[in-house]
C-alpha positions in Angstrom: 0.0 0.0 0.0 1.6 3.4 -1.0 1.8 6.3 1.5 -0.9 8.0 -0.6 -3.2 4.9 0.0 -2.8 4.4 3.6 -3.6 8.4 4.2 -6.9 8.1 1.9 -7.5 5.1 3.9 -6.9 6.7 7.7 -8.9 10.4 6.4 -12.5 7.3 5.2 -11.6 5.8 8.7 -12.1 9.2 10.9 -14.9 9.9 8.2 -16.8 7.0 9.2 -16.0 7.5 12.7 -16.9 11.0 13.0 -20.6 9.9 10.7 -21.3 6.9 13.6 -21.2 9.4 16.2 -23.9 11.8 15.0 -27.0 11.2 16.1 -29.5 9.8 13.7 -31.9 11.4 11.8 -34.8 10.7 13.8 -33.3 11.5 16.8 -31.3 14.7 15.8 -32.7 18.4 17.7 -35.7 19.6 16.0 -37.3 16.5 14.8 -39.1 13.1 15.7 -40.3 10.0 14.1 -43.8 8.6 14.0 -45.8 5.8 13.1 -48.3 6.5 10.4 -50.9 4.6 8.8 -50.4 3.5 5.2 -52.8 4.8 2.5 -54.8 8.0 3.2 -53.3 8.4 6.7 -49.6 8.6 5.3 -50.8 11.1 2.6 -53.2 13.2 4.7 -50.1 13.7 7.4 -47.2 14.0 4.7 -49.2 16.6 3.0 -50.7 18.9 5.8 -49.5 17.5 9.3 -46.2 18.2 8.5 -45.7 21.0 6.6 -47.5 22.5 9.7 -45.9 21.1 12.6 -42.2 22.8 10.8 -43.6 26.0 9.8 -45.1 26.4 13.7 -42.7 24.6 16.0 -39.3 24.4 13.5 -39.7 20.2 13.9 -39.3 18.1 11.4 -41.5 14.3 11.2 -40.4 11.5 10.1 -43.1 8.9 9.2 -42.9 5.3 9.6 -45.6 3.5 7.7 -47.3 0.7 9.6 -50.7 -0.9 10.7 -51.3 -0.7 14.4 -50.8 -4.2 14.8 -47.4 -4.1 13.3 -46.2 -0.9 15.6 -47.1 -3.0 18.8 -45.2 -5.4 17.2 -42.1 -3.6 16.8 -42.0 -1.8 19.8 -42.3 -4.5 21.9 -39.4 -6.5 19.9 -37.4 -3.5 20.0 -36.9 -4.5 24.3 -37.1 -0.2 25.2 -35.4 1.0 22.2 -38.3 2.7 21.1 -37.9 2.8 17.0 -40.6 5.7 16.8 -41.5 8.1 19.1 -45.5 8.4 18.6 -47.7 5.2 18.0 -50.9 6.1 16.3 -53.4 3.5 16.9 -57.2 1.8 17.0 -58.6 0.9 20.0 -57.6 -3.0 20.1 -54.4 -2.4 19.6 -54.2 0.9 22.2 -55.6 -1.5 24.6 -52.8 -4.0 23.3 -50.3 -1.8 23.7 -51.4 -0.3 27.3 -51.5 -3.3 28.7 -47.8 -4.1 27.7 -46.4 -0.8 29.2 -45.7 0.6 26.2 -47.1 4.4 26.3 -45.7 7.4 28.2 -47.5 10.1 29.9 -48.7 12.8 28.1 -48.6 16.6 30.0 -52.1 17.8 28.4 -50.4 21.4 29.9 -48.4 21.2 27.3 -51.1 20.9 24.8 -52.0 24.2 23.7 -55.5 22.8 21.8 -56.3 20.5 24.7 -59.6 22.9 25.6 -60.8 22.5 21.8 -61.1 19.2 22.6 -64.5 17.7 24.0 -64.7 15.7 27.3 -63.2 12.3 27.8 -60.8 12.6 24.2 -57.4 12.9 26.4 -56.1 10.3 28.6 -52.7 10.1 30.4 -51.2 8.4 27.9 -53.7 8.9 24.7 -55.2 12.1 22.7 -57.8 11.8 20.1 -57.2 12.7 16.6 -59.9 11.7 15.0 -63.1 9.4 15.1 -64.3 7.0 13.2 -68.4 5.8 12.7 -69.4 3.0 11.2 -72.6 1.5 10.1 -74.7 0.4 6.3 -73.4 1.6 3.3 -75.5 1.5 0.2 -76.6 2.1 -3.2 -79.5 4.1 -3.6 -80.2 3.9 -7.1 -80.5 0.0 -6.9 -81.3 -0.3 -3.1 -84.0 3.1 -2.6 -85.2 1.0 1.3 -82.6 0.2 2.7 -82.3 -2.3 5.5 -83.3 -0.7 8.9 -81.1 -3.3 11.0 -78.4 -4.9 11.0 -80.2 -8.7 11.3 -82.0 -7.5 8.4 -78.6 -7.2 6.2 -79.5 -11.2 5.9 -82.6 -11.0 4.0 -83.8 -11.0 0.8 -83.3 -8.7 -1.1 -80.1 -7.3 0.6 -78.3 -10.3 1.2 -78.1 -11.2 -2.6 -76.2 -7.6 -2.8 -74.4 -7.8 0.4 -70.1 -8.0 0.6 -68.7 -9.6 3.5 -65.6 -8.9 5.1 -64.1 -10.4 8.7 -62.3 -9.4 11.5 -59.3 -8.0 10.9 -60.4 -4.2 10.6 -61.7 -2.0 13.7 -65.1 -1.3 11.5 -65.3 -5.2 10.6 -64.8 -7.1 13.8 -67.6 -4.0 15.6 -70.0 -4.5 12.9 -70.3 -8.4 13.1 -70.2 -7.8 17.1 -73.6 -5.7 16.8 -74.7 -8.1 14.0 -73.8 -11.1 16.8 -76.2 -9.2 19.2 -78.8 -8.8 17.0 -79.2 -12.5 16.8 -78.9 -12.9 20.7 -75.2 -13.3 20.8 -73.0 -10.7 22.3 -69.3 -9.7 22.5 -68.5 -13.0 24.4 -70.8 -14.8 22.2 -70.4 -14.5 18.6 -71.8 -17.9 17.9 -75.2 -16.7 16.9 -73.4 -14.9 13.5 -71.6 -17.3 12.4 -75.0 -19.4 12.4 -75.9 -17.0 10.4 -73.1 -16.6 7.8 -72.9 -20.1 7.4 -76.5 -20.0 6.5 -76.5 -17.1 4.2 -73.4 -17.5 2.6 -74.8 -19.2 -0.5 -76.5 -16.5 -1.3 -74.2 -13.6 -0.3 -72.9 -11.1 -3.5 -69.2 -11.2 -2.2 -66.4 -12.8 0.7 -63.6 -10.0 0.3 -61.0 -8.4 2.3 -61.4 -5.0 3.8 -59.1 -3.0 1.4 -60.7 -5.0 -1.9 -64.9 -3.8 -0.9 -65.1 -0.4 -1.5 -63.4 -1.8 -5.0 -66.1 -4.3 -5.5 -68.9 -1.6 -4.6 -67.6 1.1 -6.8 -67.8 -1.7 -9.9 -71.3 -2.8 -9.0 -70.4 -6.5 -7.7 -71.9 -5.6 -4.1 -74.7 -2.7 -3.8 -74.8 -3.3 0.6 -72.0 -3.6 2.9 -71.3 -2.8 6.6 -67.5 0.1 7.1 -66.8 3.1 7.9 -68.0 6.9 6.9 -64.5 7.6 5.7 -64.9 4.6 2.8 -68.2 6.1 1.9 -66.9 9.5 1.2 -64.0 8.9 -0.4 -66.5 6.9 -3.0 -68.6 9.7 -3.0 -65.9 11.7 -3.9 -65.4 9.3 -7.2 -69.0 10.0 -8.3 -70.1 6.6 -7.0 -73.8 6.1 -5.4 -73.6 5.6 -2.2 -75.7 6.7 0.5 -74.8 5.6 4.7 -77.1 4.7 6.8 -76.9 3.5 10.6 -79.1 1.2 11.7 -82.1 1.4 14.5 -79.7 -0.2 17.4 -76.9 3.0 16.5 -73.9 3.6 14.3 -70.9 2.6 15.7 -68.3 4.5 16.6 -64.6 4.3 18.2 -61.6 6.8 18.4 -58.0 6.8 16.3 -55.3 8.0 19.0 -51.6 9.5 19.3 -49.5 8.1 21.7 -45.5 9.1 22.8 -43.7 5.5 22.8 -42.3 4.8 26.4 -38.9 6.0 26.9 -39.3 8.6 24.0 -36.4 10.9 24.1 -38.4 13.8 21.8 -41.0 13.9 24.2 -41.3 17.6 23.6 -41.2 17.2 20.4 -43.8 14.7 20.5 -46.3 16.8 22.3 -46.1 19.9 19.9 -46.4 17.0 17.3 -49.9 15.9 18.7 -50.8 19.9 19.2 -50.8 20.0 15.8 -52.5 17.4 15.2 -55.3 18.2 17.0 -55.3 22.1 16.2 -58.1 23.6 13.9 -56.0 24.1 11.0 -55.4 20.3 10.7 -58.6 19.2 11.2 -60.1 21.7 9.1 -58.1 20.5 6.2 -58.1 16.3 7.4 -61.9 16.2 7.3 -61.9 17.7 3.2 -61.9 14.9 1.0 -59.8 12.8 -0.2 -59.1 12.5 3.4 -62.8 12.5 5.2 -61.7 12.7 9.0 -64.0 13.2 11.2 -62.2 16.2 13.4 -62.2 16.4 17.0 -61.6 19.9 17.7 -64.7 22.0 18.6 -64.0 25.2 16.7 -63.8 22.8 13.2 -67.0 23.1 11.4 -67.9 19.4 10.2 -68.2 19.3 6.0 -71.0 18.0 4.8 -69.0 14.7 3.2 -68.7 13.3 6.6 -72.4 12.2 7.2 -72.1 12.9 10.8 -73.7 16.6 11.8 -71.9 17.1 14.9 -69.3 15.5 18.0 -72.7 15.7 20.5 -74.2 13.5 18.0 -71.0 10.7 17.6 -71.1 11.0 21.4 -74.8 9.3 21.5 -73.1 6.2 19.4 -72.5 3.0 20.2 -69.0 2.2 21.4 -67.4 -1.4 22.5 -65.3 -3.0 25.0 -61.7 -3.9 24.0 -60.2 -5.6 26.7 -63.0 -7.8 26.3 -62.4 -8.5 22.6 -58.8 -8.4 22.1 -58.1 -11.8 24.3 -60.7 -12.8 21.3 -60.0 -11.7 18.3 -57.5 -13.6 17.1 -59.7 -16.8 17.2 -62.2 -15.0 15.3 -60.3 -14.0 12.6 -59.0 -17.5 11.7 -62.5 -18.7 12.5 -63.5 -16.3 10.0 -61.1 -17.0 6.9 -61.6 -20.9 7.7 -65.1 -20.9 7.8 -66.7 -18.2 5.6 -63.8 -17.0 3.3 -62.4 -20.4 2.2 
């Protein structure tokens, strides 16, 4: 090795050196990492979330795309190492992730929309963002009386119309819970609707996963199925017919959270993160389509795409348990894609 080499070589070794000891990106002053939804959630935050929380607070966000499930997962394997700083989660996986000690507290003093906020929507270690409602989505043109219940989604003529879908979304496993009680069953027993799946399942228009039904509505293979008010606006958007409907018993409804990752070392960053989350100029612009979600701050007049009139009114809705369905779910699910999706 010439001289030349070996000092080329020494100057890339203190280069490298010098490059390990910086702190990385996600951790550097001025910024934080979160966990983000993929689809609409990762595009509604990139494009209005962000841009806001550098132009007010100087921070910048880096986004981790992942389903709740899957940031539980990671936490936990990362053994207090957190590899994000903010979950954003559902409530069976907030009630997961709670349970396995993996939230900090959040300081709602340092919240500066905290009071915009209604009642009940901040917790010690959880902050609404946004809520969800579900209930019976349908086309009007081809269905003009709709079904009025949720037991009636398994007659003629909805059922020939109807799409299925299991467990494995929020919307999915609440719908079949209310469908469970209609048919005498209840959160602990869900044995009455899969009676009745089995049954009507013949006859149903389409089995299908979450993501592929608002597909299979839009083209006409299904006219009826049971999600959220976000799925129907953003077909509405498109120029499809569809028209949402909750049933006699209530729509549904549940919350999305934030949450700072125990042993966060951006915890201030964090915080202003949420802030802006939950300020009116997010959720004035989150709730337009193609985004359509429902905001949570009180001074945000709700758009008419939404299908829900005001927060006193998803107040009234019906809401579920999910430390009593979580130690569940899992059997359901593969129940579900054993027994009905095949």
């Amino acid at each position: 090795m010439t001289e030349l080499t070996r000092r080329a070589a020494l100057k890339g070794a203190i280069a490298l050196g010098a490059a390990a000891s910086l702190p990385l990106p996600a951790r550097a002053s001025g910024s934080l990492s979160a966990a983000i939804y993929p689809g609409t959630w990762d595009e509604a935050y990139r494009a209005i979330v962000a841009p806001q929380l550098k132009a007010k607070h100087g921070i910048d966000v880096a986004f981790d795309t992942l389903w709740a499930v899957d940031q539980v997962t990671k936490v936990r394997a990362a053994r207090g190492v957190p590899p994000f700083d903010c979950f954003v989660l559902d409530p069976g996986p907030a009630a997961a992730a709670r349970q396995a000690g993996l939230f900090d507290t959040i300081d709602a003093s340092k919240l500066s929309n905290a009071s915009k906020l209604p009642a009940g929507l901040i917790a010690p270690d959880a902050v609404t963002v946004n809520l969800q409602v579900v209930g019976i989505c349908y086309n009007p043109k081809k269905i003009p009386n709709p079904p009025k219940t949720w037991a009636q989604l398994f007659e003629s003529p909805f059922v020939e119309r109807l799409g299925l879908t299991g467990f494995q979304t929020t919307f999915g496993t609440v719908s079949l819970v209310e469908m469970a009680k209609a048919f005498g069953g209840s959160a602990t027993d869900i044995e009455p609707i899969f009676k009745k799946l089995k049954e009507v399942l013949p006859k149903v228009a389409a089995v299908s996963t979450p993501a592929a039904l608002p597909g299979l509505f839009q083209q006409g293979q299904i006219d009826i199925m049971y999600t959220n008010t976000n799925n129907a606006a953003t077909l509405k958007a498109r120029g499809v017919d569809i028209a949402f409907i909750a049933p006699e018993s209530g729509a549904i409804t549940f919350s999305t959270t934030l949450h700072i990752v125990k042993g966060s070392e951006n915890k201030d960053a964090a915080h202003k993160y949420i802030d802006t989350v939950i300020a009116a100029d997010a959720q004035s612009k989150l709730q337009l389509s193609p985004y359509n979600m429902i905001p949570v701050n009180k001074d945000v007049k709700l758009s008419d795409n939404l299908d829900v009139k005001s927060l006193d009114e998803v107040a009234k809705m019906v809401t579920h348990d999910w430390n009593v369905i979580n130690p569940q779910r899992a059997a359901w699910i593969e129940r579900f894609n054993k027994e009905i999706t095949k």
